[in-house]
Backbone bond lengths (Angstrom), bond angles and torsions (degrees), N, CA, C in turn:
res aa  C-N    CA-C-N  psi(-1)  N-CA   C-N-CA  omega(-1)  CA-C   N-CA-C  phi
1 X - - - 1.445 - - 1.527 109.59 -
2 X 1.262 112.35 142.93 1.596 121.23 172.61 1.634 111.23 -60.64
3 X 1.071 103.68 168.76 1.524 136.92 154.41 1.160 139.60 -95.26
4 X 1.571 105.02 6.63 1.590 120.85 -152.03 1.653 109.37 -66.97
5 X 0.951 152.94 126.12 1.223 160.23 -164.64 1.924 101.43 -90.03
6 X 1.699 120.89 98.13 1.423 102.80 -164.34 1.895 90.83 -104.34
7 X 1.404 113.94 124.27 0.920 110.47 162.30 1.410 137.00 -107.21
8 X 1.568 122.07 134.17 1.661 108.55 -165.81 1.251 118.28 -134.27
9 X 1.464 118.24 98.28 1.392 132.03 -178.90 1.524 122.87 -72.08
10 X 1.582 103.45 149.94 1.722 93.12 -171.50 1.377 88.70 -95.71
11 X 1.806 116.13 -176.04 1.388 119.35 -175.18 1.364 116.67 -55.53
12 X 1.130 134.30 -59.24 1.423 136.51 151.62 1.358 124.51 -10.34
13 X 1.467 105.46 -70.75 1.746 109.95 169.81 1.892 111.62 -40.55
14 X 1.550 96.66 -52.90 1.510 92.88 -172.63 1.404 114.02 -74.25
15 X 1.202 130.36 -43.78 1.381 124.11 152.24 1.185 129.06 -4.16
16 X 1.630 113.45 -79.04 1.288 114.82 154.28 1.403 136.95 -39.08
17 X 1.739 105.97 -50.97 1.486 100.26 176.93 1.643 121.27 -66.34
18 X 1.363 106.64 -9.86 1.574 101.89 177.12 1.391 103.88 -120.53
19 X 1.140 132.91 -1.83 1.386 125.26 175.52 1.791 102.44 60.12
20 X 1.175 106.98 48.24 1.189 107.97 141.41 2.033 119.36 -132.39
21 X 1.722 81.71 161.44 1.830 88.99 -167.95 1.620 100.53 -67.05
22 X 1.484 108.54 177.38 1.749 123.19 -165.14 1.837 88.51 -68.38
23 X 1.745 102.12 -69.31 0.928 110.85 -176.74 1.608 120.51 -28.54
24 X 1.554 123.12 -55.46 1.511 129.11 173.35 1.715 112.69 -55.78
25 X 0.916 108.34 -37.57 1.677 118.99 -165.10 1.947 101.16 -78.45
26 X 1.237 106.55 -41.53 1.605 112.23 165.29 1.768 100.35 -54.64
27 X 1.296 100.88 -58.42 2.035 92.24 -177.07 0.704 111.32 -15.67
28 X 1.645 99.98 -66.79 1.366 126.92 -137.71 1.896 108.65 -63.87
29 X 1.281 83.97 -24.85 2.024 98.38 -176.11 1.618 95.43 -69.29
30 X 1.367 85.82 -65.96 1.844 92.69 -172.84 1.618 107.50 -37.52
31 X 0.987 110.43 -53.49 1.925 110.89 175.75 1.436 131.88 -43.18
32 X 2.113 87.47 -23.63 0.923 92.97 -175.59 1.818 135.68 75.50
33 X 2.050 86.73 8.12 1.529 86.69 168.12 1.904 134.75 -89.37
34 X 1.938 82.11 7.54 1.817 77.39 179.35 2.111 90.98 -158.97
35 X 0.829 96.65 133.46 1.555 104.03 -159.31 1.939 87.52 -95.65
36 X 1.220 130.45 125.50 1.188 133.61 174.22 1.655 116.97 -97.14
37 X 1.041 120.25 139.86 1.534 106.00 169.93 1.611 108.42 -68.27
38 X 1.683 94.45 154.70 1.811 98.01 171.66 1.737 96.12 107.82
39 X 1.319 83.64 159.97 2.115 98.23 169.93 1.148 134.22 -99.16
40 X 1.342 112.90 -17.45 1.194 108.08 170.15 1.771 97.91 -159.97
41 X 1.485 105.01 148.50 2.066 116.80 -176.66 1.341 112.59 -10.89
42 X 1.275 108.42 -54.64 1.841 96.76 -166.90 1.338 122.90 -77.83
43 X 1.887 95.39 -15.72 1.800 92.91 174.43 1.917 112.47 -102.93
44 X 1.741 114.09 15.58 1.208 111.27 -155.68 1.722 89.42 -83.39
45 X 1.412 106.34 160.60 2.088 110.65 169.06 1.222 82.55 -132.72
46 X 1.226 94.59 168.20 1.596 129.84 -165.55 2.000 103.20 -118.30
47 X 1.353 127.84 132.08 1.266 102.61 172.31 1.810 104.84 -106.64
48 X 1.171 120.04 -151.98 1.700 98.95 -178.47 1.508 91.98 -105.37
49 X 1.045 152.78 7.47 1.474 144.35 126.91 1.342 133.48 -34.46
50 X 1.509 106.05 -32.39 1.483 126.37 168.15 1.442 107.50 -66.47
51 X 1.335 119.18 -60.99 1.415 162.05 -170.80 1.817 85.24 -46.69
52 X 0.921 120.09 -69.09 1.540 127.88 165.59 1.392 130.49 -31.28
53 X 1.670 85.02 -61.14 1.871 92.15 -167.47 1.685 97.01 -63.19
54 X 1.529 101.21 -49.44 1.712 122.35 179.67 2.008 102.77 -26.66
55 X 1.313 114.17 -80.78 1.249 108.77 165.56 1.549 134.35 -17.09
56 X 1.450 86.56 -66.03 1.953 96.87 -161.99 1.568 102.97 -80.25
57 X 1.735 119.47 -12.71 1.150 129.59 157.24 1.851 108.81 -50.55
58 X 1.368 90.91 -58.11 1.870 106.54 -169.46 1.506 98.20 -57.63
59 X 0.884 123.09 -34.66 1.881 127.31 -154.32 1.869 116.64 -107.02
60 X 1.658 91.99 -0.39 1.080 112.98 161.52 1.607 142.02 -76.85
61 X 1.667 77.18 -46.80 1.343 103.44 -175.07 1.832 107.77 -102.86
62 X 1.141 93.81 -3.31 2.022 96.49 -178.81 1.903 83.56 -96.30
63 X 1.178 115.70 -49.31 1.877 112.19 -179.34 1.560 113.06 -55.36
64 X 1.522 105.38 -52.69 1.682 97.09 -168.24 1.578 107.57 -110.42
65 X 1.662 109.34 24.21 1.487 106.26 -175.80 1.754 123.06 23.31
66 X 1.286 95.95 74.46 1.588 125.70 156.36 0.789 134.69 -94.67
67 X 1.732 148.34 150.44 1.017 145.99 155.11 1.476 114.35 -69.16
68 X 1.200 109.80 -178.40 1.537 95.04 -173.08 1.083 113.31 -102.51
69 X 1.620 128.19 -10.42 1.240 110.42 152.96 1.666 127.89 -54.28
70 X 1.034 96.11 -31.32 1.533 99.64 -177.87 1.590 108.88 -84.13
71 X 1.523 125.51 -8.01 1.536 126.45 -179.75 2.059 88.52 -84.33
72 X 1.390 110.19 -57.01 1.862 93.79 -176.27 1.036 113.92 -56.84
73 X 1.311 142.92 -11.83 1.437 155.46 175.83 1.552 111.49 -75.66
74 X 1.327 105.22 -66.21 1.260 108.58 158.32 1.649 131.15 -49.65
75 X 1.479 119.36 -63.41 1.502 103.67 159.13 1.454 124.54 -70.15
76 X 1.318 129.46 2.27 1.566 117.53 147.00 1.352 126.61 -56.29
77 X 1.840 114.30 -27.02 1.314 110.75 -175.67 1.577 125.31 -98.53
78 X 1.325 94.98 -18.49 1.378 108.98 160.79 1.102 119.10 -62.95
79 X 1.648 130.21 -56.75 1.443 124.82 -174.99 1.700 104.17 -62.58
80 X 1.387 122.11 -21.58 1.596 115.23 -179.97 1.167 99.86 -80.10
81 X 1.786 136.73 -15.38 1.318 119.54 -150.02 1.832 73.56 -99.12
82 X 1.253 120.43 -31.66 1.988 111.46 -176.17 1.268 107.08 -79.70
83 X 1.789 114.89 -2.52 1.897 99.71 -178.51 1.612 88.60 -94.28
84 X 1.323 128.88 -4.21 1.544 113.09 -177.81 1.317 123.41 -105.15
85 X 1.604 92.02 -21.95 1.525 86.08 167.34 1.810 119.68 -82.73
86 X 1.207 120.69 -29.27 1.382 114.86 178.08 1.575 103.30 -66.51
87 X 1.668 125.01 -12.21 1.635 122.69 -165.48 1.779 96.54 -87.55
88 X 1.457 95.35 -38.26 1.655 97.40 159.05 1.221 131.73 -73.03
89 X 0.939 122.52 -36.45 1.867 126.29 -175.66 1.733 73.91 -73.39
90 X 1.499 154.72 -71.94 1.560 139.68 -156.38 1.504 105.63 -42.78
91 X 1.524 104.57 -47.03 1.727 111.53 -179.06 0.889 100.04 -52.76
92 X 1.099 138.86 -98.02 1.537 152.90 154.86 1.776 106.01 45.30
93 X 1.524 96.67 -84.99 1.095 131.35 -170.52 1.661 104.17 -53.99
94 X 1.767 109.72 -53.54 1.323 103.63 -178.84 1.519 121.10 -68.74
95 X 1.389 121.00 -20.54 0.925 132.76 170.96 1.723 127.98 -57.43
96 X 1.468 98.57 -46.72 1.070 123.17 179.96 1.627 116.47 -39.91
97 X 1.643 92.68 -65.93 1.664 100.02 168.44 1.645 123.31 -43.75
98 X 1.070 115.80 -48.02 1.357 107.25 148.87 1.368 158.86 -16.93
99 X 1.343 106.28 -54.35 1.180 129.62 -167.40 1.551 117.91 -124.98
100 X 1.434 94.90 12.85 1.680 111.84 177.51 1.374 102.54 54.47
């Protein structure tokens, strides 16, 4: 069994930890760039994965001035551009044996 430390913030908590407003952090759901546990705001938590995306969401869109539709758009293509390269570096690797 792990050790993993799971931490789960309510909207408020994360608010603070990212310095963004309630109102922005709801967007951000609606966009669909960070899925919270719970059904509705006052019962949603945050895990520190959220806490993450939340950031590089913020630092996305303050760097390449986006809206935020275009920031979930944008980190949709990034995480496909890191699921293809590790699917290549696997090729890679299996290949390798092969071909000495």
């Amino acid at each position: 069994m792990s050790d993993v430390l799971i931490v789960r913030m309510s909207l408020e908590e994360c608010c603070q930890a990212t310095h963004l407003s309630v109102e922005t952090l709801i967007e951000l759901v609606e966009h669909g760039i960070v899925e919270p546990q719970g059904s509705e705001p006052r019962h949603w938590r945050f895990d520190s994965e959220a806490l993450s995306v939340l950031r590089h969401a913020s630092r996305l869109r303050r760097e390449l001035e986006l809206d935020w539709a275009a920031t979930a758009l944008a980190l949709d293509l990034i995480g496909e551009v890191e699921r293809l390269k590790a699917e290549n570096q696997q090729l890679r690797r299996r290949l390798a044996r092969f071909t000495g």
